[in-house]
N, C-alpha and C positions, 0 to 999 in steps of 0.2 A: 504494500500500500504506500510504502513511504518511495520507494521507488518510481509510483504514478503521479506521485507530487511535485517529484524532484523531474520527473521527465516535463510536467506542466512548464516547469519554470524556467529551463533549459529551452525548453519551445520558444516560451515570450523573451528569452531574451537573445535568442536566436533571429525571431523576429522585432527585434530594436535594433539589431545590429545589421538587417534590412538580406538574412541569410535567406530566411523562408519569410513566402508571403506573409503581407500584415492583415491575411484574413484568419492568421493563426496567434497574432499578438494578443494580449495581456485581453484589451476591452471587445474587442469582436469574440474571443472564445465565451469573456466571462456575461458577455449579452444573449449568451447560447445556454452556459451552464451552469450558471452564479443563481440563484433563486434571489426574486428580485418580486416583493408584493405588488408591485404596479403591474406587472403579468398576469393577476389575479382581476385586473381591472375587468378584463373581458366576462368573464363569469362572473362577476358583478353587474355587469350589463346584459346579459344572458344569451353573451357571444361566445359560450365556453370557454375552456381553458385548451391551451397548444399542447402538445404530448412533452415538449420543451420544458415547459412550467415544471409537468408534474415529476418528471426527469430533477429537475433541477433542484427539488428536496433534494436530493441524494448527491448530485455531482459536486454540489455544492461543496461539501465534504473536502474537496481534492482541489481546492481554489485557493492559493493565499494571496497577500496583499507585496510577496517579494521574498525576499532571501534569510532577509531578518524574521520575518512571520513564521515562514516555514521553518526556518531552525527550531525556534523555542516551542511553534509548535511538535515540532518533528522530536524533538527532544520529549516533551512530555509525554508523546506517543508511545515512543519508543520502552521509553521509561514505566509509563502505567499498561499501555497497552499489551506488555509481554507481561505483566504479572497476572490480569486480567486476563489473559490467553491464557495460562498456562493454572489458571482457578476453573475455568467455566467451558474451553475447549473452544478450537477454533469455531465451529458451528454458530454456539450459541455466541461468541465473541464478536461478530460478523451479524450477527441478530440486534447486538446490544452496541453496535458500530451505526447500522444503519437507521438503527430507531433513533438512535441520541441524533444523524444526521437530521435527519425529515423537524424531527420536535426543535433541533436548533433554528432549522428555515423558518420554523414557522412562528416562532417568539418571538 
């Protein structure tokens, strides 16, 4: 997981450094996979929601604000995340990953 974080970041700054298109930079991914309540607008107006929206509880998760972001959070990951793994088994760890995602979008 922390591998598909570090590959995000590698991406956008891949594309700042103008390597790969800038339809893969930092604000066009995070307009795709960042959960963003103004997305919800639609289904408040009873235009439904995009499959993007409901996606993006979850991808959300895998987005940070830069190098610094991802360290500390990569660090706390690391740190709680294996002891947590290694209590409750990958399965349910990966349950209790994606829940805490979705309930973080949505606060």
């Amino acid at each position: 997981m922390i591998a598909v974080v570090i590959g995000f970041e590698l991406m956008f700054a891949a594309a700042d450094a103008g390597l790969v298109p800038e339809a893969f930079g930092r604000w066009p991914v995070y307009l795709r996979l960042a959960f963003f309540d103004v997305l919800f607008e639609h289904a408040r107006a009873g235009q439904g929601i995009f499959p993007e929206t409901v996606w993006s509880l979850l991808t959300q998760a895998f987005l940070h604000g830069g190098w610094i972001h991802l360290a500390v959070n990569g660090a706390a990951f690391l740190g709680l995340g294996k002891a947590l793994e290694q209590a409750v088994g990958i399965g349910r760890f990966l349950v209790i990953f994606c829940v805490s995602a979705v309930a973080g979008a949505l606060a």
